[in-house]
C-alpha positions as CSV (number, residue, x, y, z in Angstrom):
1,X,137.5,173.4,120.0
2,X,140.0,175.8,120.7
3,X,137.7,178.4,120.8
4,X,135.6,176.9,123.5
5,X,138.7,175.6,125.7
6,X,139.9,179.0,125.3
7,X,136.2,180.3,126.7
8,X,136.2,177.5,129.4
9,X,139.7,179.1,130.8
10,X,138.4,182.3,130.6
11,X,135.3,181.6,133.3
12,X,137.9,179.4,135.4
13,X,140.2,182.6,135.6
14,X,137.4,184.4,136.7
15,X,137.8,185.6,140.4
16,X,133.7,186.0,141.0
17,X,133.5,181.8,139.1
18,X,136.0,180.7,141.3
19,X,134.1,182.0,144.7
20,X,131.1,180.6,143.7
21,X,132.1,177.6,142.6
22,X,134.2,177.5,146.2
23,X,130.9,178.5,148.3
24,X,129.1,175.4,146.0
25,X,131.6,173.0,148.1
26,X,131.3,174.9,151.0
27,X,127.7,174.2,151.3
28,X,127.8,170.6,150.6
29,X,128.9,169.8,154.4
30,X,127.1,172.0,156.0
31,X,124.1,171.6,155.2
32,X,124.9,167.4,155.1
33,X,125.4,167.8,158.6
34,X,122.4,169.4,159.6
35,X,119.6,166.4,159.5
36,X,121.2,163.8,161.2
37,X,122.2,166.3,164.1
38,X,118.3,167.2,164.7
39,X,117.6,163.7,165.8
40,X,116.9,163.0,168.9
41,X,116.6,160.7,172.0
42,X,115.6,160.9,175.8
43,X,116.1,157.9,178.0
44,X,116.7,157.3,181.9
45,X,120.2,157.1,183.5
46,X,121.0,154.5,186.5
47,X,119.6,157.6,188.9
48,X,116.4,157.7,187.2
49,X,117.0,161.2,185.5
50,X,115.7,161.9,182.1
51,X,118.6,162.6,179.8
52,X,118.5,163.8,176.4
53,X,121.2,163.3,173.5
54,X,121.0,164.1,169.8
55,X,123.2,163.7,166.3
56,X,124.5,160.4,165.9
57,X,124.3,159.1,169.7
58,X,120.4,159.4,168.9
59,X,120.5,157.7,166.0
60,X,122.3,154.6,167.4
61,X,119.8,154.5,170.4
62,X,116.5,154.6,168.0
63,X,118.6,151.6,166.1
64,X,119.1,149.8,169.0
65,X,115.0,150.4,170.2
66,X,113.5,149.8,166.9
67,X,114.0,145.7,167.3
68,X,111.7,143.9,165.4
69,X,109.8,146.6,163.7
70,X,111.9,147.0,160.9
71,X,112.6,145.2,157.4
72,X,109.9,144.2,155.2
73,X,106.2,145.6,157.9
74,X,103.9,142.6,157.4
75,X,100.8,142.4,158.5
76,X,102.2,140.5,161.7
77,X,104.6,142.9,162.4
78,X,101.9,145.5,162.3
79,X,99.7,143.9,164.9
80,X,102.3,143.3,167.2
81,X,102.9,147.2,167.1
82,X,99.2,147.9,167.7
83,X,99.6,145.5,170.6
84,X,102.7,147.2,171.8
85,X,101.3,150.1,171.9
86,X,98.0,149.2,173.7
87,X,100.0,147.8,176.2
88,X,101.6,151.1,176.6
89,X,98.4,152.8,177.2
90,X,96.8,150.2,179.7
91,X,99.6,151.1,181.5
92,X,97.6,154.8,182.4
93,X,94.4,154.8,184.2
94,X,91.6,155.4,182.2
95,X,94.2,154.8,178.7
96,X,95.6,157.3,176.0
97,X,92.7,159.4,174.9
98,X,95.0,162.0,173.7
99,X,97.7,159.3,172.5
100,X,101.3,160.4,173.4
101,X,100.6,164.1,173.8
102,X,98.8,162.7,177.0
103,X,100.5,164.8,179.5
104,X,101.0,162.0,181.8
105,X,103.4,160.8,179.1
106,X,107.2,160.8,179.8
107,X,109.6,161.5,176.7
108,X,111.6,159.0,178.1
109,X,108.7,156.3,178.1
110,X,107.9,157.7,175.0
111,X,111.4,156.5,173.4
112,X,111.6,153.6,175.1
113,X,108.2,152.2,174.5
114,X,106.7,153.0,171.7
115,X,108.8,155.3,169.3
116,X,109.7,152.3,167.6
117,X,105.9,151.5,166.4
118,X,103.9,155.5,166.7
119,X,105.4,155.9,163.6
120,X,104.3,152.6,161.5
121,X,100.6,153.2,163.2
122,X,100.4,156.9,162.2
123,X,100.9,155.5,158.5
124,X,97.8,152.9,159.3
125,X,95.8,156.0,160.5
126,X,96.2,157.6,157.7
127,X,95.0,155.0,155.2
128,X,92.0,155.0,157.2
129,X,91.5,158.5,157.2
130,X,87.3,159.3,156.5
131,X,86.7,159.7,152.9
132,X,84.9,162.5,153.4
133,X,86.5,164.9,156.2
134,X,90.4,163.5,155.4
135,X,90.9,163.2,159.4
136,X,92.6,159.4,160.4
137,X,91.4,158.1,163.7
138,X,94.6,157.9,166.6
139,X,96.7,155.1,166.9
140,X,94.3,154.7,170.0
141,X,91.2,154.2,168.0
142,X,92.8,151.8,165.7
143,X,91.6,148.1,165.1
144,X,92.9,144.3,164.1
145,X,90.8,144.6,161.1
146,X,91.8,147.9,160.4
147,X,95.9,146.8,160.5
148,X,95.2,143.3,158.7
149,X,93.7,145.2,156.0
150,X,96.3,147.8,155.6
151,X,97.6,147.1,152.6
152,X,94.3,146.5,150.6
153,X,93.2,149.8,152.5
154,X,96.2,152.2,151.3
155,X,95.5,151.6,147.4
156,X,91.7,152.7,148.4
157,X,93.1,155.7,150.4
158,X,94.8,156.6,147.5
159,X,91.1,156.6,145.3
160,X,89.2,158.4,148.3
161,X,92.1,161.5,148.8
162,X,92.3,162.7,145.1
163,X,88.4,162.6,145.2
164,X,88.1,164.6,148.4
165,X,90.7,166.7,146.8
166,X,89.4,166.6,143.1
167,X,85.5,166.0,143.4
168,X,84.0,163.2,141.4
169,X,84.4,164.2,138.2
170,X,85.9,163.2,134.3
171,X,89.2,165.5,135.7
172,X,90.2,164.0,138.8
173,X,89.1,159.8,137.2
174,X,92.0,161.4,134.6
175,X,94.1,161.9,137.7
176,X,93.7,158.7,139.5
177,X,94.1,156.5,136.2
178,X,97.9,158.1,136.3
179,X,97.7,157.6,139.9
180,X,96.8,154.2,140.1
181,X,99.4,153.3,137.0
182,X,102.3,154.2,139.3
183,X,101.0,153.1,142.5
184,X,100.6,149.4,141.0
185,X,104.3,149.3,140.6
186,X,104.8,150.0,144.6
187,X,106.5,147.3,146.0
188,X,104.2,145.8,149.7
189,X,104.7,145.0,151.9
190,X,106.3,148.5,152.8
191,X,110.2,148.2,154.1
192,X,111.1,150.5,156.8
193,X,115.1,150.8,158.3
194,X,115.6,153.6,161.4
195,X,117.8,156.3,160.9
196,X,116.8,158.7,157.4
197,X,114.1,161.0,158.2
198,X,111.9,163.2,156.0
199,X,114.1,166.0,157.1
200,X,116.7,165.0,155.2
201,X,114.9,164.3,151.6
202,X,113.8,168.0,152.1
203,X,117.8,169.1,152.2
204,X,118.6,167.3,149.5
205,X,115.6,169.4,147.7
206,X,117.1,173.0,149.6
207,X,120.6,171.9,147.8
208,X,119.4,171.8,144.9
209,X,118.2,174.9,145.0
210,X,120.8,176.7,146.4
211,X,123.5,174.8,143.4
212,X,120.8,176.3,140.7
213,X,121.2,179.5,142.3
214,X,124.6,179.8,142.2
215,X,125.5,178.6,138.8
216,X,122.6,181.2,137.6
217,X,124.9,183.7,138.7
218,X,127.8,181.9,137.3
219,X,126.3,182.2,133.9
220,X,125.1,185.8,134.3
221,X,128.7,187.7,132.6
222,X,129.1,185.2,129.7
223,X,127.4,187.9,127.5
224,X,126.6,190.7,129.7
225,X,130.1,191.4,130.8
226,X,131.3,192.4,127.1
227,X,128.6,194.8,126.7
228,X,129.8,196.8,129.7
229,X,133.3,197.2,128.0
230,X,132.3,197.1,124.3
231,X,134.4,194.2,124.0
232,X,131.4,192.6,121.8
233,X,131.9,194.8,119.3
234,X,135.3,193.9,118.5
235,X,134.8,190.3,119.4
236,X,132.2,190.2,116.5
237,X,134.8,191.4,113.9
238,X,136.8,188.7,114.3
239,X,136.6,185.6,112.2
240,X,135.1,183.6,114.7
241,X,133.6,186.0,116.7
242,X,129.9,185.6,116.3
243,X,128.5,182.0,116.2
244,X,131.7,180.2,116.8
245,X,132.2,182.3,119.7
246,X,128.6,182.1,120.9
247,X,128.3,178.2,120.7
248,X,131.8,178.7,122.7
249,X,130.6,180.5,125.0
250,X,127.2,178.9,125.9
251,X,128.9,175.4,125.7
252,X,131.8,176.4,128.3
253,X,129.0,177.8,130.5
254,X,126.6,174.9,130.5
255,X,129.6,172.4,131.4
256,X,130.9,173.9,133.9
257,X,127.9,174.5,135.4
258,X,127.1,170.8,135.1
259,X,130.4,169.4,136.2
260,X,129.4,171.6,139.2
261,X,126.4,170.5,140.1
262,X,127.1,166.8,139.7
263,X,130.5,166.8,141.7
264,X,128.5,169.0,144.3
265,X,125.5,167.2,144.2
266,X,127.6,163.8,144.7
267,X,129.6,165.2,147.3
268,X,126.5,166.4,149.1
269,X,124.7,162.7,149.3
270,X,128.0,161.2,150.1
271,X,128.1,163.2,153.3
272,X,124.4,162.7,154.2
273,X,124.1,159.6,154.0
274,X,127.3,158.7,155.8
275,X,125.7,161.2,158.5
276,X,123.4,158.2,159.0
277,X,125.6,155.5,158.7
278,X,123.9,154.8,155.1
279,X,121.0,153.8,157.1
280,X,117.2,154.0,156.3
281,X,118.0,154.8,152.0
282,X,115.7,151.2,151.5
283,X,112.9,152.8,153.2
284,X,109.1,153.0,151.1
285,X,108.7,156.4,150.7
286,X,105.3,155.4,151.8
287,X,106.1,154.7,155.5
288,X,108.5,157.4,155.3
289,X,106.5,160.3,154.1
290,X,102.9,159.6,153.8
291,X,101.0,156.3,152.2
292,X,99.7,158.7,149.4
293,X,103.0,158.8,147.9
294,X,102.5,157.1,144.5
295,X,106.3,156.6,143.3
296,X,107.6,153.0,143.8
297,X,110.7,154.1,145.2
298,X,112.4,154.0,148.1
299,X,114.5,156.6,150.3
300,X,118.0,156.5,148.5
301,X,116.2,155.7,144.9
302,X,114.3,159.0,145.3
303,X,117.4,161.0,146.4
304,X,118.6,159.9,143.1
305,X,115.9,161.3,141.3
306,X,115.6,164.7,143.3
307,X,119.5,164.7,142.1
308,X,118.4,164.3,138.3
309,X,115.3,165.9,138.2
310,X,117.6,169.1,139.7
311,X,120.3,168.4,137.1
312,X,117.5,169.0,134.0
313,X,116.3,172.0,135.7
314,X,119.4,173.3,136.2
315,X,119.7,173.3,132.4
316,X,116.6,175.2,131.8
317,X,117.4,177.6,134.3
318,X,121.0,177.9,133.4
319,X,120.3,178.2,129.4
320,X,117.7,180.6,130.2
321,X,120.3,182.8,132.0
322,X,122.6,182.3,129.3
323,X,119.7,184.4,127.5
324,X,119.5,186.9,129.7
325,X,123.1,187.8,129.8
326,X,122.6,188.2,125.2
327,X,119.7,190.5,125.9
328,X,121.1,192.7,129.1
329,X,123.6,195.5,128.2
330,X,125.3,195.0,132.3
331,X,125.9,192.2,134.6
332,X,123.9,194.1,136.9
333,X,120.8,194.2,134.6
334,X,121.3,190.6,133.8
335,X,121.7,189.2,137.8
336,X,118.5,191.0,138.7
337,X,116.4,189.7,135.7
338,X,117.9,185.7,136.0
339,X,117.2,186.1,140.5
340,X,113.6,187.0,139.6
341,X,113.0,184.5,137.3
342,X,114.5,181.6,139.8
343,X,112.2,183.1,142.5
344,X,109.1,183.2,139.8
345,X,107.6,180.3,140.1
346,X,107.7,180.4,144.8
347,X,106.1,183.8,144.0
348,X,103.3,182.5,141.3
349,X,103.1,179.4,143.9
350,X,102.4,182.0,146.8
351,X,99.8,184.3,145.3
352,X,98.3,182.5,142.5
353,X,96.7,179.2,142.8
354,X,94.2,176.5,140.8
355,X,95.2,174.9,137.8
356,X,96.4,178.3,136.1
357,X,98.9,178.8,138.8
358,X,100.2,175.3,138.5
359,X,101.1,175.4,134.7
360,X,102.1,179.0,135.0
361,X,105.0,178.1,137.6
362,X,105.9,174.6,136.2
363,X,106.5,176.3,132.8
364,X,108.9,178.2,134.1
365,X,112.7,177.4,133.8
366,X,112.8,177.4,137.0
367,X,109.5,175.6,138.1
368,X,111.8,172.6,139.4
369,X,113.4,174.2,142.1
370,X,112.6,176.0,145.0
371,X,111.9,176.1,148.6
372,X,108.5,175.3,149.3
373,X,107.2,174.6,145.4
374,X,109.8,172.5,144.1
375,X,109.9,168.7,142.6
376,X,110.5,167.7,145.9
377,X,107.5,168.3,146.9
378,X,105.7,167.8,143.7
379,X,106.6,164.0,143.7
380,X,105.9,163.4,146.8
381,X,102.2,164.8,146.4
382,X,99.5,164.4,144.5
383,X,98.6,167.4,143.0
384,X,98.0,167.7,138.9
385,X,97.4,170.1,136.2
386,X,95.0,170.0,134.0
387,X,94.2,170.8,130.1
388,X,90.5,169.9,130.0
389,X,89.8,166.6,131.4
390,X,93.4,165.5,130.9
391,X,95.2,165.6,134.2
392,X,99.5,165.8,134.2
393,X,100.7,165.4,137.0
394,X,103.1,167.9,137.9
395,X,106.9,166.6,138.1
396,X,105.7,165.6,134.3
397,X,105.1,169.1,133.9
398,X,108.3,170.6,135.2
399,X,110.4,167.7,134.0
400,X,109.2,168.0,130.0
401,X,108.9,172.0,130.0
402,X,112.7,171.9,131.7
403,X,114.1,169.5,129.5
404,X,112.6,171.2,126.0
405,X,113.4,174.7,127.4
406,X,117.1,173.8,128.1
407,X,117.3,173.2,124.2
408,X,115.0,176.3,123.3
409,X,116.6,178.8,125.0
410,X,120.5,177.8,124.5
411,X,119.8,178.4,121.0
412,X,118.0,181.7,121.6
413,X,120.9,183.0,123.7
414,X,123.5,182.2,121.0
415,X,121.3,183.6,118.3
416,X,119.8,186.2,120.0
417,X,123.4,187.6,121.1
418,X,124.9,187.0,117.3
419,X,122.2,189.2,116.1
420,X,122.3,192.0,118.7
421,X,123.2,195.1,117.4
422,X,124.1,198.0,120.6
């Protein structure tokens, strides 16, 4: 113990530690404030002049207008928004054939009339999307039958799209067993409250990121920096200079990169959320994001796990580091290899695809975080890996390979680094 408090002081004395930690908290309210100040609203004044306002003013106003198409979206509520929005289109000689992006179409009448339902139809569109092209008819297009069978038609959407994506075979039935097993769970009618947009779950996926990022490079001079003074070799003499020191070592590192995250990471939903008055976190992921969306969660349960799911690859990623810095004689060395491997699996994502690309980058410490390949997305999609017929579906992937590598490669870093001879 004393040798590890002793360790944990020495990173907290640290001057490059202490900036990073301080640009960690720094980022937290910037980038909370970002989502809720994209939203926005047009409406007419007294004079009959289209104004436009955004941030919070527009999020009170699409409150206010969303009325009774909110709460638990029955199959009632659903037909009165088909009917609200056919009433909308009668209102235009000849009707909507190009649905909103009719350039006869106001933004103001747009708001005002029928933002409150485009949104709850697009989501009926899509369940009713042609099994065989993937294209969903327009709002326009749309039927009673089609809206009272909504519900019944979204657990069939969910069987035709990983066929059209899959084909018919023993791979993708793999896929849609797993599929199905979750989508049972998903609570219907869906629940939809205004305010959270999809926006923001992709934030809270970009902070992530950018918190694994920075306490890579806050674990990159545990190890490397004695190399560059020799300091190991002394270190090593002493009586508790080699294991003692390296458990030490890798166990101040790991906490404090964990406190870290999860006073950041708490911080950070505290602040967006409140951006939105806490609205919208009940939400179905499936009326927020797409019907095809097989978690049975809702907006602020998924945060939650987008918060966890970073937390065990931060682990992974971190412990890997931790490696990195035994095996590299500078910090230099070490910074370069540990950035390349967090960009790995965006750069295996990019130029490599099919199934070898997807267990290539999900093995990956860092398969779990990312910009545009991370469990964000991969939990709110449908795509799977596969080791013969046997589909996995991918946050499995990234979850189980993060969680066993966070224990693999601490242990390699401590014994890699006690056996190192320079």
């Amino acid at each position: 113990m004393r040798v590890f408090t002793a360790e944990l002081r020495r990173l907290l004395k640290t001057r490059s530690v202490l900036a990073l930690m301080l640009a960690a908290l720094i980022l937290a309210p910037v980038l909370a404030y970002f989502p809720a100040s994209f939203a926005s609203w047009t409406y007419r004044d007294e004079s009959g002049q289209e104004v436009r306002v955004e941030g919070r003013e527009a999020l009170k106003l699409e409150e206010e207008n969303q009325g009774q198409f909110q709460g638990k979206i029955t199959e009632d509520i659903l037909e009165a928004a088909l009917a609200r929005y056919r009433d909308f289109a009668a209102g235009y000689e000849g009707g909507l054939p190009d649905g909103i992006y009719d350039e006869r179409v106001t933004a103001s009448d747009y708001y005002e009339k029928v933002s409150n339902v485009e949104g709850i139809l697009g989501r009926v569109s899509e369940a009713w999307a042609d099994p065989d092209t993937g294209l969903a008819p327009g709002a326009e297009n749309l039927t009673e039958d089609q809206v009272a069978g909504f519900y019944d038609q979204c657990r069939k959407h969910l069987q035709e799209l990983l066929y059209l994506e899959g084909g018919r075979n023993a791979r993708t039935d793999s896929a849609l067993a797993q599929a199905r097993a979750l989508y049972s769970q998903v609570e219907m009618p869906f629940t939809y409250e205004p305010g959270f947009s999809s926006n923001a779950l992709e934030y809270v996926g970009i902070y992530v990121f950018l918190l694994v990022l920075i306490c890579t490079f806050l674990m990159v001079p545990v190890f490397s920096s004695d190399y560059q003074t020799q300091a190991d070799q002394i270190l090593k003499c002493t009586r508790d200079g080699k294991r003692p020191l390296a458990a030490a070592r890798i166990g101040a590192g790991l906490l404090l990169a964990s406190v870290l995250y999860l006073v950041c990471m708490a911080l950070f939903l505290l602040l967006l959320n409140a951006s939105f008055d806490f609205q919208g976190l009940d939400t179905s992921l499936q009326l927020l994001v797409s019907v095809s969306v097989f978690l049975p969660l809702t907006v602020g349960q998924m945060e939650l796990l987008i918060g966890a799911a970073g937390f065990v690859s931060l682990l992974a990623t971190a412990a890997f580091t931790l490696f990195l810095s035994g095996r590299m004689k500078t910090v230099a060395s070490a910074s370069i290899a540990a950035f390349a491997f967090l960009i790995l699996p965006m750069v295996v994502y990019m130029i490599l695809s099919g199934n070898i690309g997807d267990w290539l980058r999900c093995l990956l410490p860092a398969g779990g975080v990312g910009m545009i390949s991370s469990f964000t997305y991969a939990a709110m999609d449908t795509g799977f890996a596969y080791l013969g017929n046997t589909a996995i579906w991918l946050p499995y992937l990234m979850m189980g390979a993060a969680a066993v590598e966070s224990i693999l490669f601490a242990v390699l870093a401590g014994v890699s680094w006690c056996r190192r001879d320079r």
